[in-house]
N, CA, C and O atoms as a GROMACS GRO file, in nm:
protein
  328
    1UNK      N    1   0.084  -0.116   0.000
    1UNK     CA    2   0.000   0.000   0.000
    1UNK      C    3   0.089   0.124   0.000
    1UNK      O    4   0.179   0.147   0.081
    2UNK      N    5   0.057   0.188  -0.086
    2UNK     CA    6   0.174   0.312  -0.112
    2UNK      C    7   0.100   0.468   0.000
    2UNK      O    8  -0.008   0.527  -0.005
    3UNK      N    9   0.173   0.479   0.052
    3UNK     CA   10   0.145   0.639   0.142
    3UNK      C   11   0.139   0.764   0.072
    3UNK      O   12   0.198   0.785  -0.034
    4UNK      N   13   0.078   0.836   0.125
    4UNK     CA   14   0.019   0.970   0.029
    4UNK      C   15   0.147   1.051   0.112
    4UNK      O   16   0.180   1.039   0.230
    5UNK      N   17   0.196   1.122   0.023
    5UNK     CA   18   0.269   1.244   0.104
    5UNK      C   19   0.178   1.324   0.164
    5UNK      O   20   0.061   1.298   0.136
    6UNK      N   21   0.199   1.414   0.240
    6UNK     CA   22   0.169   1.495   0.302
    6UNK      C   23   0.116   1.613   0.250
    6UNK      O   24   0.186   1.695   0.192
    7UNK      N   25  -0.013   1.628   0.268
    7UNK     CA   26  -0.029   1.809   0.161
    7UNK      C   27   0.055   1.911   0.216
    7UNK      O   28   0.083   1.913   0.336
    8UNK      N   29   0.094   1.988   0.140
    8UNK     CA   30   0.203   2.154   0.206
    8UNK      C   31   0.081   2.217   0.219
    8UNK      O   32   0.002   2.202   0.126
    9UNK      N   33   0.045   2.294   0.326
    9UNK     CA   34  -0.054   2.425   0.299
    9UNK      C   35   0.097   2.537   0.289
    9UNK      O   36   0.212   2.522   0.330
   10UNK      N   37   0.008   2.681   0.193
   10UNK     CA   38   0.141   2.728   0.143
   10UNK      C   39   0.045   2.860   0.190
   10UNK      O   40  -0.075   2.859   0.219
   11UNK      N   41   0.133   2.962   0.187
   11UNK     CA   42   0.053   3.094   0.285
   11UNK      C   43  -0.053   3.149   0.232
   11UNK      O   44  -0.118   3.226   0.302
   12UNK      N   45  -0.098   3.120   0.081
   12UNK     CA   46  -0.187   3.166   0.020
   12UNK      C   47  -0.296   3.049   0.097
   12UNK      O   48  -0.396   3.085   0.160
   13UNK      N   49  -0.267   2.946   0.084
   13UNK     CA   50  -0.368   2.870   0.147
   13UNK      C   51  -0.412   2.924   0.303
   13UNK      O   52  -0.530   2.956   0.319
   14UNK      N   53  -0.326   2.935   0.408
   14UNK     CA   54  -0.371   2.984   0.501
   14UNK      C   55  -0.483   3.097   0.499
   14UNK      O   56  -0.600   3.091   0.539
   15UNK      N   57  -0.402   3.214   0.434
   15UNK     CA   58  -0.492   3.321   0.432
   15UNK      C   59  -0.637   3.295   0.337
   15UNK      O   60  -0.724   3.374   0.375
   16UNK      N   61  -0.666   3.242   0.269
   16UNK     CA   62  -0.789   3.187   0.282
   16UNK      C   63  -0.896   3.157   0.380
   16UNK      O   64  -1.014   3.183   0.401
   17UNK      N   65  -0.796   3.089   0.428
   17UNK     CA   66  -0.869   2.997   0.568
   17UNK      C   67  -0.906   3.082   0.638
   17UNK      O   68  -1.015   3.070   0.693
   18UNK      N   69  -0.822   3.199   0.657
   18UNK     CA   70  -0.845   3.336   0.794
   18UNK      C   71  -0.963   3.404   0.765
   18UNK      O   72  -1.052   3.416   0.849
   19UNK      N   73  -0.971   3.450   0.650
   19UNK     CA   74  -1.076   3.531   0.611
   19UNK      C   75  -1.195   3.534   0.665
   19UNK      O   76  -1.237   3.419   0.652
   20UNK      N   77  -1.285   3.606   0.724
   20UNK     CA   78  -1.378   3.626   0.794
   20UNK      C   79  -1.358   3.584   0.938
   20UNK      O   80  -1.459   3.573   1.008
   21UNK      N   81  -1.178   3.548   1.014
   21UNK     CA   82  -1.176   3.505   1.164
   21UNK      C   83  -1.038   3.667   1.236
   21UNK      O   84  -0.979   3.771   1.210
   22UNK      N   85  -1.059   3.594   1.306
   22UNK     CA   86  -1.025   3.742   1.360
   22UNK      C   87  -0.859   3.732   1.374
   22UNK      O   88  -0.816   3.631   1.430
   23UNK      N   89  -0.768   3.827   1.326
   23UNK     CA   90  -0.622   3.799   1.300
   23UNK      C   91  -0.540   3.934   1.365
   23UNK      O   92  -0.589   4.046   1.377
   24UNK      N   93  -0.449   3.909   1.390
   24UNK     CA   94  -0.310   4.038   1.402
   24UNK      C   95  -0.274   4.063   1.302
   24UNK      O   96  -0.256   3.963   1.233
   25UNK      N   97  -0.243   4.190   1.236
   25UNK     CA   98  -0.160   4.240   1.125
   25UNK      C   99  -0.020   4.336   1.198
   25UNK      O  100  -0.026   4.443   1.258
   26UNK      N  101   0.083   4.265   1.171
   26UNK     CA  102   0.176   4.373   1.271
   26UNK      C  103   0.245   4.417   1.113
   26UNK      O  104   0.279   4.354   1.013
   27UNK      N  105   0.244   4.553   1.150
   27UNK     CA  106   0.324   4.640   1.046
   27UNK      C  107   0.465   4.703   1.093
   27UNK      O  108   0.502   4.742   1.204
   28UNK      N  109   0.528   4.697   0.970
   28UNK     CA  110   0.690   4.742   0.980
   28UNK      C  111   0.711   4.838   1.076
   28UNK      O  112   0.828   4.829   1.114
   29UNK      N  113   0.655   4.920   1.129
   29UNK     CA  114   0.650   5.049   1.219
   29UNK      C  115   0.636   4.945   1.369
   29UNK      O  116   0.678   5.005   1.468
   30UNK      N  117   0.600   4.849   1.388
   30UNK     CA  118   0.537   4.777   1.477
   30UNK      C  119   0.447   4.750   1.537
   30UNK      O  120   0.433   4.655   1.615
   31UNK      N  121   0.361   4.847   1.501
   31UNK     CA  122   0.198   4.865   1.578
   31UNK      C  123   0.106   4.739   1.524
   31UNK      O  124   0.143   4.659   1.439
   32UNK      N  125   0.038   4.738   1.560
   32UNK     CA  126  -0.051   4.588   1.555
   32UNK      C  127  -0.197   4.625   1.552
   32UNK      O  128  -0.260   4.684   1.641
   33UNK      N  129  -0.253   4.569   1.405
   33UNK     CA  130  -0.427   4.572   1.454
   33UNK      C  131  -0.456   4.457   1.446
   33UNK      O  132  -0.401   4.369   1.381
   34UNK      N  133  -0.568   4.452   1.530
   34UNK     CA  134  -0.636   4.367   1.537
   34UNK      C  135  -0.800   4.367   1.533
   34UNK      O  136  -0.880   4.445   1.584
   35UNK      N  137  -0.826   4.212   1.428
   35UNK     CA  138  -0.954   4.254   1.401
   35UNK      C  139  -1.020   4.148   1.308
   35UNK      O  140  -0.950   4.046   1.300
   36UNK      N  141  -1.103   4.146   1.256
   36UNK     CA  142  -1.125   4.061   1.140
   36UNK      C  143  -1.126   4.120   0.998
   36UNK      O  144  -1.173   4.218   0.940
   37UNK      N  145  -1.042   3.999   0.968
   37UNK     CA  146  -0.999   3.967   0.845
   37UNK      C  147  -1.063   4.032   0.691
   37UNK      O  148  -0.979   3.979   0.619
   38UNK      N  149  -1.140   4.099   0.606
   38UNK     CA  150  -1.256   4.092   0.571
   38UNK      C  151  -1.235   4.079   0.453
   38UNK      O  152  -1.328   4.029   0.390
   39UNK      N  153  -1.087   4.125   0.362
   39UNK     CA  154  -1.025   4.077   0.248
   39UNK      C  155  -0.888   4.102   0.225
   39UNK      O  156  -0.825   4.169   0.308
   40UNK      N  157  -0.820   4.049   0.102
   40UNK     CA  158  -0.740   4.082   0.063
   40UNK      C  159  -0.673   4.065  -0.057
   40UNK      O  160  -0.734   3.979  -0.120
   41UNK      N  161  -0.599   4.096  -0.105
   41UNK     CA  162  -0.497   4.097  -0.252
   41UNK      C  163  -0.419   4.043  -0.278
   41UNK      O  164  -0.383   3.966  -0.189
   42UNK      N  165  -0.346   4.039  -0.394
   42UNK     CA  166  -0.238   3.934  -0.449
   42UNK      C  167  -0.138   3.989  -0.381
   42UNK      O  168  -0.046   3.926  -0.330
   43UNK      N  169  -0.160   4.154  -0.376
   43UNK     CA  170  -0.026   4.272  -0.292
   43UNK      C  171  -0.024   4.261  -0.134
   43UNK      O  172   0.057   4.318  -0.061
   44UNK      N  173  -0.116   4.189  -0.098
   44UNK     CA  174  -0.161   4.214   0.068
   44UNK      C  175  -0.224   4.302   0.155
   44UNK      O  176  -0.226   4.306   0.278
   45UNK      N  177  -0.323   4.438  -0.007
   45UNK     CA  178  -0.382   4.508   0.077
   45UNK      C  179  -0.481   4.396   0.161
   45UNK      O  180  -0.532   4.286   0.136
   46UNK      N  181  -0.476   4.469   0.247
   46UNK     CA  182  -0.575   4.401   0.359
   46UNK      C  183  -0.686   4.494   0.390
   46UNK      O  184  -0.666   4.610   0.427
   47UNK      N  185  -0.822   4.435   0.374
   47UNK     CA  186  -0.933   4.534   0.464
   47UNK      C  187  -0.971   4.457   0.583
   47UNK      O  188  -0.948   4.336   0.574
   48UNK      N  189  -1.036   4.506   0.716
   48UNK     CA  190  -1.047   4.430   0.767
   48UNK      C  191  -1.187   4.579   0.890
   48UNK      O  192  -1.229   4.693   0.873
   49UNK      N  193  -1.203   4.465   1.000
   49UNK     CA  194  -1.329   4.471   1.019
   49UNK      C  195  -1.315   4.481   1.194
   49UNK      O  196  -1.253   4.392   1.252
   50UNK      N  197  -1.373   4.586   1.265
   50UNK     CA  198  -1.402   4.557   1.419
   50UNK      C  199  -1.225   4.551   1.432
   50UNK      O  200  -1.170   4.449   1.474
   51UNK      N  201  -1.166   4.641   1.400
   51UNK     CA  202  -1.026   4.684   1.394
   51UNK      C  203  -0.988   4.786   1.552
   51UNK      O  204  -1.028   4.899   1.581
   52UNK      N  205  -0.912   4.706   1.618
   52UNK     CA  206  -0.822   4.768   1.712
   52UNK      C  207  -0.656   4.773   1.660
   52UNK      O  208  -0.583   4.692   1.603
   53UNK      N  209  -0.637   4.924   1.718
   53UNK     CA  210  -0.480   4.973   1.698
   53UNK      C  211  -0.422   4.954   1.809
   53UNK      O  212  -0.455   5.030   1.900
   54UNK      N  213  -0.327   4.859   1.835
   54UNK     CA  214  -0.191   4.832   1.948
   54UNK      C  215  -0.088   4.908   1.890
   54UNK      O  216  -0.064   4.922   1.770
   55UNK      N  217  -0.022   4.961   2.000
   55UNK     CA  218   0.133   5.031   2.014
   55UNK      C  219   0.190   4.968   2.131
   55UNK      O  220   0.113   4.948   2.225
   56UNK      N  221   0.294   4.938   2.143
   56UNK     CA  222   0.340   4.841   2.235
   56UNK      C  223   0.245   4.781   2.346
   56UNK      O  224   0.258   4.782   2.469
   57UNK      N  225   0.177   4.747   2.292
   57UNK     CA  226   0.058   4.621   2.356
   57UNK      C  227  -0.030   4.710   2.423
   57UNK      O  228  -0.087   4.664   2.522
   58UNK      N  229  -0.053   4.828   2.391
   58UNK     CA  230  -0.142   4.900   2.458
   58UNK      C  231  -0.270   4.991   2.347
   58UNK      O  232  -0.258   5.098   2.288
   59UNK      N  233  -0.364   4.914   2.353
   59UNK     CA  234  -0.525   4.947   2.285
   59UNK      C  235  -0.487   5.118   2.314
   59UNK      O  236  -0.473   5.176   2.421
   60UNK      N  237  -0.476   5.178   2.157
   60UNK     CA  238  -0.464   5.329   2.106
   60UNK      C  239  -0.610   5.355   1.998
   60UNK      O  240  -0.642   5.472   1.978
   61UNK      N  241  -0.662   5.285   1.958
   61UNK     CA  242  -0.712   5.348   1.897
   61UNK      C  243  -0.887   5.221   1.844
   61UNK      O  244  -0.867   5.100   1.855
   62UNK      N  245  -0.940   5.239   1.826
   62UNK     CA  246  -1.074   5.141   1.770
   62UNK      C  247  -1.132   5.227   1.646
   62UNK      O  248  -1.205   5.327   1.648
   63UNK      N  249  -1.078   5.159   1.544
   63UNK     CA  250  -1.143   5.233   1.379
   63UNK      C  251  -1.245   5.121   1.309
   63UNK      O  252  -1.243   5.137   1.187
   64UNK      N  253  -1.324   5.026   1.345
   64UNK     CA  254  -1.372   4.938   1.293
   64UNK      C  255  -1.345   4.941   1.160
   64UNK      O  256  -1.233   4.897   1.132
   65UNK      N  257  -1.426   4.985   1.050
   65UNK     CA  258  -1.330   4.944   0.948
   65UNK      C  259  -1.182   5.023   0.941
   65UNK      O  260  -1.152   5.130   0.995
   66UNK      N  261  -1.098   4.936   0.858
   66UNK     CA  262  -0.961   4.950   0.807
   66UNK      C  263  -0.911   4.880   0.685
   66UNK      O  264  -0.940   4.771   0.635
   67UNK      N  265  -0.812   4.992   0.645
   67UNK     CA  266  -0.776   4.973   0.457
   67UNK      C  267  -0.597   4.964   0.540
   67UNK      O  268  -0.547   5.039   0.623
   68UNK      N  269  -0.551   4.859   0.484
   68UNK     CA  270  -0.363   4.873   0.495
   68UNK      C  271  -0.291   4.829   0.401
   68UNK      O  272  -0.271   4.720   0.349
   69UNK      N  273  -0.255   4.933   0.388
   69UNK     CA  274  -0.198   4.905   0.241
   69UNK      C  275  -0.042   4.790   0.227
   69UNK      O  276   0.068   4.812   0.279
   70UNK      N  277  -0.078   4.678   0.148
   70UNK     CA  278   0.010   4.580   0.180
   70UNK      C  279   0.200   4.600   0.193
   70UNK      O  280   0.268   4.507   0.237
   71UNK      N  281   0.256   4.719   0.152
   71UNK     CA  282   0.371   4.686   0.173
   71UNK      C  283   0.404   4.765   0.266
   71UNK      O  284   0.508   4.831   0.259
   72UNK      N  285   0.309   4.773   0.385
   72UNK     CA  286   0.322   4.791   0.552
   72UNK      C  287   0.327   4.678   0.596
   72UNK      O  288   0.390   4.689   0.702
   73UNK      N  289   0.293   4.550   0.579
   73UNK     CA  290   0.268   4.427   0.617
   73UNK      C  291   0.411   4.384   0.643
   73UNK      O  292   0.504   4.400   0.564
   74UNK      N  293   0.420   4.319   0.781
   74UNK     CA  294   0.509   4.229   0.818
   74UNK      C  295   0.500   4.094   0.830
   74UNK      O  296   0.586   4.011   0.804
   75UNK      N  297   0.347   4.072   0.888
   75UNK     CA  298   0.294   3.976   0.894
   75UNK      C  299   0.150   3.915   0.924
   75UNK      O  300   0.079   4.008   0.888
   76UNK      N  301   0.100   3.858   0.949
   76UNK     CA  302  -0.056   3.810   0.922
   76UNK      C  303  -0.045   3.727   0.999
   76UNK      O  304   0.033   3.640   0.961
   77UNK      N  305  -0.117   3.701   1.155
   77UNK     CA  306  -0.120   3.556   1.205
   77UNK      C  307  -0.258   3.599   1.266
   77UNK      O  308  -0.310   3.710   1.276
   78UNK      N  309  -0.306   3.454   1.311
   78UNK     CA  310  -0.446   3.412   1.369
   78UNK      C  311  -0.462   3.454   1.498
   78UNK      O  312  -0.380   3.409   1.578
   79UNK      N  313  -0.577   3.556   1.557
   79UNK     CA  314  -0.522   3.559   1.692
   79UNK      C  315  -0.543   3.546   1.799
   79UNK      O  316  -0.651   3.605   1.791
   80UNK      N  317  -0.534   3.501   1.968
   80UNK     CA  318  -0.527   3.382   2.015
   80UNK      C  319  -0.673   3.425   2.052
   80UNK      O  320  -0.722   3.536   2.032
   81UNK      N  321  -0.728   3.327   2.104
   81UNK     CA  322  -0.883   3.340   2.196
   81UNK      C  323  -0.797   3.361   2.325
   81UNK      O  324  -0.696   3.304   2.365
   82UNK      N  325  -0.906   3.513   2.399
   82UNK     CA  326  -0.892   3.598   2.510
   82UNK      C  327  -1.009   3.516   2.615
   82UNK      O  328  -1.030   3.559   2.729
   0.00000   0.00000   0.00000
């Protein structure tokens, strides 16, 4: 019986998956929103939804919606249940 390799999920696959769950976007400057997911681009603009602004871990700002323009992006992760 021959074994299946393993599927790769590859980051385009992830970010799929995120879309409509609630994620961190930390940008090159370092500040961090957080919020849900609500779309995005081949470039990484990101829109997103019920958006909080962190500056060194401290809630600055609540803009529910938000536009970021992707080559602020550092990174994109899932984020934890509070």
């Amino acid at each position: 019986m021959a074994s299946e390799a393993p599927s790769k999920a590859t980051p385009s696959d992830f970010l799929k998956g995120v879309i409509g769950r609630p994620v961190v976007v930390k940008l090159n400057s370092g500040v961090d929103f957080r919020g849900v997911l609500a779309c995005l681009d081949g470039f990484m603009n990101i829109a997103m939804e019920q958006t909080e602004e962190y500056v060194n871990g401290q809630l600055k700002a609540k803009h529910g919606d938000a536009f970021i323009r992707g080559n602020n992006v550092l990174y994109i992760s899932t984020q934890k249940k509070r």
